[in-house]
C-alpha positions in Angstrom: -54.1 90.5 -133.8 -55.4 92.0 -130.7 -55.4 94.8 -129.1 -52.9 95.7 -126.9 -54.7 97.4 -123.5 -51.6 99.2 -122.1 -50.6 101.1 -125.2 -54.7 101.8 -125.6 -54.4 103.0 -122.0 -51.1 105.2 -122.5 -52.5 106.8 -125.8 -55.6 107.8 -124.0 -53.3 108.8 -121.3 -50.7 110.9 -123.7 -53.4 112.7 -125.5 -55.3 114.2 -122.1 -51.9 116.0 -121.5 -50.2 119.4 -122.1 -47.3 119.4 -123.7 -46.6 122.5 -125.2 -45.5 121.3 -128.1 -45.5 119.3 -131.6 -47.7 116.9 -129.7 -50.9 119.0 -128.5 -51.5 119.4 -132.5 -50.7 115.6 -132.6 -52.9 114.6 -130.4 -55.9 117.2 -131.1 -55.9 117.2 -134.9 -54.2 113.6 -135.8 -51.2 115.1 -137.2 -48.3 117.8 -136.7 -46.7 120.4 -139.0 -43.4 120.8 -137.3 -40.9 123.6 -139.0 -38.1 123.7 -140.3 -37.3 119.7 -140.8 -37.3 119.9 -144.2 -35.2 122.8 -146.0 -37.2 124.4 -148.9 -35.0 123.1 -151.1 -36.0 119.5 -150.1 -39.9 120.5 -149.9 -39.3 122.0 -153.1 -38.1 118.8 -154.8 -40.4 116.7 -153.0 -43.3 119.2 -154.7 -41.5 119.0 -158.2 -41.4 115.1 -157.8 -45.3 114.9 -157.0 -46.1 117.1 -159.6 -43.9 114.8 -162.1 -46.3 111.7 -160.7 -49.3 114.0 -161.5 -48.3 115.0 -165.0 -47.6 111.2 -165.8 -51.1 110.7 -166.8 -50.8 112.6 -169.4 -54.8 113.9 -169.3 -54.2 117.4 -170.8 -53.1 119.1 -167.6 -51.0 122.4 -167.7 -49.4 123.1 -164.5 -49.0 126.9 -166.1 -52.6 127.0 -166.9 -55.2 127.0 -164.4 -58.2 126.4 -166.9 -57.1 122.8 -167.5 -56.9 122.1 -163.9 -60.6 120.2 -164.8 -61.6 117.8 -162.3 -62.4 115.0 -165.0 -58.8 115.9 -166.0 -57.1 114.3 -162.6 -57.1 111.0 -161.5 -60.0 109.7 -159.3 -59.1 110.7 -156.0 -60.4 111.1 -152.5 -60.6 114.2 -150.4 -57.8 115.0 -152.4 -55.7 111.5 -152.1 -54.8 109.3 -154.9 -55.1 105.8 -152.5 -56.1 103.3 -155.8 -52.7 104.7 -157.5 -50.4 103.6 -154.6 -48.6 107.1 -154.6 -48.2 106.7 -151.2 -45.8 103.9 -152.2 -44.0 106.3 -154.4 -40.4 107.3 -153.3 -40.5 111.0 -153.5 -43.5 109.9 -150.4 -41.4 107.9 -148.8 -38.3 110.3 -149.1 -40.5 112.6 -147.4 -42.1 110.7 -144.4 -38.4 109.8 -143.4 -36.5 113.0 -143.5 -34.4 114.0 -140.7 -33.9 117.3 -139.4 -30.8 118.9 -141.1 -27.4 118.7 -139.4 
């Protein structure tokens, strides 16, 4: 597939601008933490349901007791990510990705 030079050309663009918003962090850091699009309620389940995925392994964790959190206790991970366990596939990170602002 190759590149496509006017969307290269607007990116570079986008990201030399100000605009005061969601998308300064965007463009700066690779991501945005934008408020409120989530009710805690939702974040709260979405937690709940990752920690469910984490307990599934079964390796002697106790979320209630911090001396089992033993890194040989997790699964293999990097920087923190779980990519050879396809949790990004899982639905509570898909629910996630594509929630909408509430009404």
């Amino acid at each position: 597939m190759e590149e496509n030079p006017g969307l290269l050309a607007a990116y570079d663009e986008a990201k030399t601008k100000s605009y005061g918003d969601w998308r300064d962090d965007f463009f700066k850091n690779g991501y945005a933490v934008i408020k409120s699009v989530v009710t805690p309620e939702k974040a709260k389940s979405y937690q709940n349901k990752a920690l469910d995925w984490l307990m599934s392994f079964d390796s002697g964790i106790d979320l209630n007791d911090r001396s089992t959190w033993k890194k040989d206790r997790f699964p293999s991970s990097f920087k923190s990510m779980f990519f050879a366990y396809c949790v990004t596939h899982e639905k509570f990170m898909w629910d996630a990705r594509t929630s909408v602002c509430p009404s």
